[in-house]
N, C-alpha and C positions, 0 to 999 in steps of 0.2 A: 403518728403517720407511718408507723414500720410498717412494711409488707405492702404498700401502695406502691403502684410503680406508675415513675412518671411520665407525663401526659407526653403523646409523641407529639415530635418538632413538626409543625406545620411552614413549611415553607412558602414562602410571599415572594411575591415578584412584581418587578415593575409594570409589566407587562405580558400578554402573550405571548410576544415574540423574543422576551428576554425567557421563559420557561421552556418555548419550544429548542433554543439555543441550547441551554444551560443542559435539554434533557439529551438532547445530539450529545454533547461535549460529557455525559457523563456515561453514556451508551456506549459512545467510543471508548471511554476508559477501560470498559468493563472487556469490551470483546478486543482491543487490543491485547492486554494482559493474557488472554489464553492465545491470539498469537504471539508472543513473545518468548510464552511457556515454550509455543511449538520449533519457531524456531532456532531458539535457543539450541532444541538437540540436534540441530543439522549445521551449527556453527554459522547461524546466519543471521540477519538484522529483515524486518521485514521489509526495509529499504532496498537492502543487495537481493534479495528473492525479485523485487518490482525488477529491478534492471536485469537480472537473468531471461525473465519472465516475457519482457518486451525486445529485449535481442532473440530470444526463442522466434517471438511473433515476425519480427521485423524482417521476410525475407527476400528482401532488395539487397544481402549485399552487407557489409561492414553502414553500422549508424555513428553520423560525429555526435562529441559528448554532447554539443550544446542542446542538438537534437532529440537526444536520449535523457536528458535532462529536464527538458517542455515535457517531456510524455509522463512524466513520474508519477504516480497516482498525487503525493504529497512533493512540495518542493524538496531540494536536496542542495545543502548550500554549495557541496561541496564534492560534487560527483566525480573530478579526481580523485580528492581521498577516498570513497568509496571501492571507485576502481581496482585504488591500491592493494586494497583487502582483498579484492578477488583475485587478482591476477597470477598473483605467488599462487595463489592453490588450481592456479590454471582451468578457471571455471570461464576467466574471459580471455581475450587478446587485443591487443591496442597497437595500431601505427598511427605517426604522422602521415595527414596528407601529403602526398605528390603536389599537388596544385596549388595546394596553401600550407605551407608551413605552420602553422596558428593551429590549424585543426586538427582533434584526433582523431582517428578514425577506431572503433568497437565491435566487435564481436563476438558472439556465444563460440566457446570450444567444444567438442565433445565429452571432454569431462564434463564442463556445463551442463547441456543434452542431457549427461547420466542422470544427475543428480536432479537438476529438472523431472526425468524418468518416476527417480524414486522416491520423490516428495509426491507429486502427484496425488498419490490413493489417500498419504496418509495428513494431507492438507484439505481434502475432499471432506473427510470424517472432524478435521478441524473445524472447516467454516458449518458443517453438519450442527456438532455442539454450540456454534455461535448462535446459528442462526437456522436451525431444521425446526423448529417450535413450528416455524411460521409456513402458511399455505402458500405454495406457489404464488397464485393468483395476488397474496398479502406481499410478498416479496416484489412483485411486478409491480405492484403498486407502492410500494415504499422506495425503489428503486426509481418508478418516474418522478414522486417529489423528491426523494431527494436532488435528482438534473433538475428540476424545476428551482428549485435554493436555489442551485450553485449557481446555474447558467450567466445570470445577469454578474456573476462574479468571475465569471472564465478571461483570464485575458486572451488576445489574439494568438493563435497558436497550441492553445493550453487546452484546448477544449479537450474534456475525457471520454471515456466511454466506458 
């Protein structure tokens, strides 16, 4: 038997809908990892980029956490300590409400702004490598099934886009 090489692993599944899963949850693996790579060099979690990301967008004003919390692409159990990590490097700022003590109130700084700024191009050329394989028209369509998945899983409030 030397010099044979063995027979490749055939993977079985319960079902369809356990393989279409399984191939989401290993796709994400794969294109997570080169963001992580990324932004690892800008000292960041792809989590603190999302909350920069949506206080950038958000221009109504300071967002309370709770709020900025529902928006988060993925949940964050714990979006004070997140905060925590940004705010020493003055990328956010945080008060308590005036009218409710309970709530904080969030905002992007101008250092945020910058460094928002300077990610930009080279995050472009990131999701490029994740996902430039693919035809527009392929992306547009991958992008409605997947809202099609999640939809019926959105809670009230959570809905993405």
């Amino acid at each position: 038997m030397s010099g044979s090489s063995p027979a490749p692993i055939q993977a079985r599944f319960d079902s369809l809908e356990q393989e279409a899963f399984l191939n989401l949850w290993r796709t994400y693996d794969r294109l997570r990892a080169l963001e992580e790579e990324f932004f690892r060099g800008w000292d960041l979690t792809g989590q603190q980029y999302n909350v920069l990301r949506l206080l950038e967008a958000h221009r109504e004003g300071p967002l309370g956490t709770l709020e900025l919390a529902n928006r988060l692409v993925s949940r964050a159990p714990d979006i004070t300590r997140m905060l925590d990590k940004l705010a020493p490097r003055d990328l956010v700022a945080r008060v308590r409400s005036e009218t409710d003590r309970r709530a904080v109130l969030v905002w992007l700084t101008s250092a945020g702004r910058q460094l928002l700024e300077q990610i930009r191009e080279p995050l472009r050329e990131c999701h490029d490598r994740q996902l430039g394989q693919l035809a527009p028209a392929d992306l547009e369509q991958l992008i409605g099934l997947m809202r099609q998945v999640r939809a019926p899983h959105e809670t009230d409030g959570s809905a993405w886009r």
